[in-house]
C-alpha positions in Angstrom: 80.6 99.1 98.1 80.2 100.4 101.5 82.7 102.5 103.2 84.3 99.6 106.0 84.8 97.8 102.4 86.8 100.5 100.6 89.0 101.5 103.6 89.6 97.8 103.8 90.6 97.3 100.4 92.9 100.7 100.6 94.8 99.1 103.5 95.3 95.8 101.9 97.0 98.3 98.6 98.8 100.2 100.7 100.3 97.4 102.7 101.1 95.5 99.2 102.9 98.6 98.2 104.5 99.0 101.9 103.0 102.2 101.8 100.6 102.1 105.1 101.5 104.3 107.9 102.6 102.6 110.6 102.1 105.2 113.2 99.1 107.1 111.5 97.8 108.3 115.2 100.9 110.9 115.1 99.6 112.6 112.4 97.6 115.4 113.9 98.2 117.8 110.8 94.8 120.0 110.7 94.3 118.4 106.8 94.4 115.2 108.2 92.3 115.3 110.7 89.1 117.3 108.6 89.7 117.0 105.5 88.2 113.0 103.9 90.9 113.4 101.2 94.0 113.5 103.4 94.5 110.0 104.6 96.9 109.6 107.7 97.2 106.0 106.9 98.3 106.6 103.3 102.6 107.0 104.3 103.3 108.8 101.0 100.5 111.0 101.0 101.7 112.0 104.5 104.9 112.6 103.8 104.6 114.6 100.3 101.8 116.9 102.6 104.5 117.3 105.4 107.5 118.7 102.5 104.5 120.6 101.0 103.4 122.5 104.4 107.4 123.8 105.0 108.1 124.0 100.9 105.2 125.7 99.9 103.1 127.4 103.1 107.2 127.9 104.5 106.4 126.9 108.2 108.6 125.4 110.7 110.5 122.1 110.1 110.3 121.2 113.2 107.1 122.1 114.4 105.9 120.3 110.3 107.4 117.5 111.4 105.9 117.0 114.9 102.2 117.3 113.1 103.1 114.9 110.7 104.7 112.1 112.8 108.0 112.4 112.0 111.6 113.8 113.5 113.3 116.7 111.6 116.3 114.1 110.5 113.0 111.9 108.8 111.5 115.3 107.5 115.1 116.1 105.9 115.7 112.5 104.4 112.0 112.7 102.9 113.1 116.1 101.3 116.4 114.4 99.6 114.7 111.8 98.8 112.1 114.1 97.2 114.7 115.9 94.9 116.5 112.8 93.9 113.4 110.1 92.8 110.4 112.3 92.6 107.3 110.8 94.4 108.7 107.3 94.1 111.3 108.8 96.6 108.9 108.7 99.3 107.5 105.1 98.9 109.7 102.9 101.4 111.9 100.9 100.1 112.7 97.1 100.8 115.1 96.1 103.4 117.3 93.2 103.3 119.2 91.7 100.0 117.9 92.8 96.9 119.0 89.7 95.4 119.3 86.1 96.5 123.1 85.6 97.6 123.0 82.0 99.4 121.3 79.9 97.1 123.5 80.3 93.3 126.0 78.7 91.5 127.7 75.5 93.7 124.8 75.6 96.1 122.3 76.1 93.5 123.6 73.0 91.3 124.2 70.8 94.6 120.6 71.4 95.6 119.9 70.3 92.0 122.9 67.0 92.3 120.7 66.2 94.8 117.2 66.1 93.6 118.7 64.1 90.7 120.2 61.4 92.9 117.8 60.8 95.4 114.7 62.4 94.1 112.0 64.9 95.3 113.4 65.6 98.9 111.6 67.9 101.8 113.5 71.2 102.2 113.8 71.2 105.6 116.3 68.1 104.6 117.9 70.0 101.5 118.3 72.9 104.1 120.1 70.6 106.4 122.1 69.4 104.0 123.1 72.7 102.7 124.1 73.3 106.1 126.7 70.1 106.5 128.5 70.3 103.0 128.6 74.4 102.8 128.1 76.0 106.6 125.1 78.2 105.2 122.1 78.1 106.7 119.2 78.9 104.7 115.7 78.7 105.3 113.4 76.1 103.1 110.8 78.2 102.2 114.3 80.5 100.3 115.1 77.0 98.3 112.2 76.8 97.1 111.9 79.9 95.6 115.1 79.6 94.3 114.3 76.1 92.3 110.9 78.0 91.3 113.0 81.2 90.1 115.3 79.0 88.3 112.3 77.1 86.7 111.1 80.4 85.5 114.5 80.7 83.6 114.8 77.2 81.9 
C-alpha cells in the first residue's frame, strides 16, 4: 500500500472516531515535526504528548501549550479529563443530544397513526405535519431514523 494510501485511510479512522486534528498546522512541537511516529493530525496523540511534555519532562504550561496548538485553559481541561477517563478522556466527545428527545412517545405513535391511515408518506410531509399538530419541528432525515430505530426494537 503506498504511503498517500495509508495517510488516507488514517484520516478517514480518525475522522470516524472524531479524533483528526482540526488545526494540525499549530502543532510545531519538535516530536512532531521529526519524528514519523508523532502525528499532528492524530488529536489524541497530540494531546496525551502535550500533558506528557509538562507531566513528565516538567516544562512550561504555557509555553507546552503554544507548541501543541492549544490555550492553557484547553491544556488544563485535557489534564482533568486525563485523571478522570484515562485516554478515552482525551477523544472528543459528541455534541448535541445524546438521545433523540422530539421524536418518542405521542409523536412517535402519531407518526406511526399516520402511516397506518394513509400509507407510506414522504417525510418532508410527516415533518410538516409534525409541525401543524405538535409545534416541533424536526427534520426528515431524524424520522426516519427514528421509524428505523424503532424497527430495530420490534
Amino acid at each position: 500500500m503506498s504511503e498517500k494510501k495509508k495517510k488516507d485511510k488514517k484520516i478517514k479512522a480518525l475522522l470516524e472516531q472524531s479524533s483528526l486534528n482540526p488545526k494540525p498546522k499549530l502543532v510545531t512541537d519538535p516530536l512532531f515535526r521529526e519524528e514519523e511516529f508523532f502525528d499532528p493530525m492524530d488529536l489524541v496523540q497530540v494531546k496525551y504528548e502535550m500533558l506528557r511534555r509538562v507531566g513528565v519532562d516538567k516544562q512550561p504550561v504555557t509555553e507546552v501549550a503554544q507548541n501543541f496548538g492549544f490555550s492553557r485553559p484547553s491544556f488544563y481541561k485535557a489534564k482533568k479529563a486525563l485523571n478522570r477517563e484515562g485516554l478515552m478522556g482525551l477523544s472528543p466527545k459528541k455534541r448535541g443530544p445524546r438521545t433523540r428527545h422530539k421524536v418518542v412517545g405521542e409523536v412517535l405513535d402519531f407518526i406511526k397513526d399516520l402511516f397506518d391511515k394513509e400509507g407510506c408518506l414522504p417525510m418532508v410531509e410527516v415533518a410538516g405535519r409534525i409541525k401543524d399538530r405538535f409545534g416541533v419541528t424536526i427534520h426528515p432525515r431524524t424520522i426516519e431514523r427514528a421509524l428505523k430505530d424503532k424497527k430495530k426494537l420490534q
